[in-house]
N, C-alpha and C positions, 0 to 999 in steps of 0.2 A: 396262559394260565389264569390270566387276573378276569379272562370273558369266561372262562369255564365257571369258576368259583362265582362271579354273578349268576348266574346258569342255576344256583343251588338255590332250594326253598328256604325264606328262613327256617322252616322245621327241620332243616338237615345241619345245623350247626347249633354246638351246644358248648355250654360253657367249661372249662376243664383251671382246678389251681394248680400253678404247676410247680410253686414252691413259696414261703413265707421268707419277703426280702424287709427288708429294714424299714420298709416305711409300710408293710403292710403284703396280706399277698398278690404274687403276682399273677393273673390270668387272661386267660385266650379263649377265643373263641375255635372250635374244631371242626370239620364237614370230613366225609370219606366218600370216596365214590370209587367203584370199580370200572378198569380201562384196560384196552390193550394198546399195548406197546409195539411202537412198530421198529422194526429194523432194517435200513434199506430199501425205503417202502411197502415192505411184505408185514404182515401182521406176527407180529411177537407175542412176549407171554402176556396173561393176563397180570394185571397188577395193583393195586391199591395206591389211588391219588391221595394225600394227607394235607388239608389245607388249615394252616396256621394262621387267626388274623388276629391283631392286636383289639382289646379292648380300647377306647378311647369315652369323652366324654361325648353324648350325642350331640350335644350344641357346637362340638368343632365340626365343621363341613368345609373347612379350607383343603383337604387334603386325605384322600380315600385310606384306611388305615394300611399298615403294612402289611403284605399277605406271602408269608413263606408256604412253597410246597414243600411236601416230601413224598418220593414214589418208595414203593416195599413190593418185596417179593411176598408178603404173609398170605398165609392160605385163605380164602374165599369169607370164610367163617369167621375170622377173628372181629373179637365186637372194639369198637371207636376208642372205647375204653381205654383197652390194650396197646392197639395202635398207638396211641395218645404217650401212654408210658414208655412204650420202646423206643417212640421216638424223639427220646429226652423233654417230651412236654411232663416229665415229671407225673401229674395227675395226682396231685396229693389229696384232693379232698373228691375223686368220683370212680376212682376204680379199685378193681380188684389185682391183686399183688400179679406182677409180670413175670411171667416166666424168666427164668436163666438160661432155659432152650431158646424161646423167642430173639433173649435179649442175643443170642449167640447167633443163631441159624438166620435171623432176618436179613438179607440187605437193604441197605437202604440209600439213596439219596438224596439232596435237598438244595434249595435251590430259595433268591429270594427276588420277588416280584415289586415294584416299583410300582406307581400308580399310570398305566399306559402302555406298561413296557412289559416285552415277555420276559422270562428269568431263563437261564439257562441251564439248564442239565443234561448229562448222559443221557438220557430218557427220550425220545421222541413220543409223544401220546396223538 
């Protein structure tokens, strides 16, 4: 997952608040990209890749930031926004209110990537 998400333009990641913590708020950077999933080697459903990477200061280059996925079953059309909130990135200060269906009907799972290493999920992409 960590070669796929290099794989993204910077134009494909935006920045989302995702809640206001004690010393300020906290925010991430977001990218989506639509995938199929495969099962058994055979191609599965389509799905939406959600990739999480932490803000850091640009002068640390000791160590590539953390980069959590999340895969979702949401239909084709749902904008980053959305995504973003449902999948507890919060998105306090860039979207529009999440559905209670969304929040209900989505699945989702998540998964956290290391600098090197693959992450592990349910999901094969």
């Amino acid at each position: 997952m960590d070669q796929l998400a290099r794989q993204l333009s910077a134009d494909a990641w935006h920045r989302y608040r995702m809640l206001e913590g004690s010393k300020g708020p906290l925010v991430a950077d977001f990218a989506a990209m639509r995938a199929v999933a495969t099962r058994d080697g055979l191609p599965g459903p389509a799905v939406w890749v959600l990739f999480r990477r932490a803000v850091r200061d640009p002068a640390d280059t000791a160590d590539p930031p953390e980069l959590k996925v999340y895969l979702s079953n949401a239909p084709a059309d749902t904008p980053l926004a959305e995504l973003v909130g449902v999948s507890g990135g919060g998105c306090a200060g860039r979207s529009s209110p999440v559905s209670k269906k969304a929040k209900e009907s989505w699945a989702w799972t998540t998964t956290s990537c290391a600098s090197g290493a693959a992450g592990t999920t349910s999901t094969t992409i």
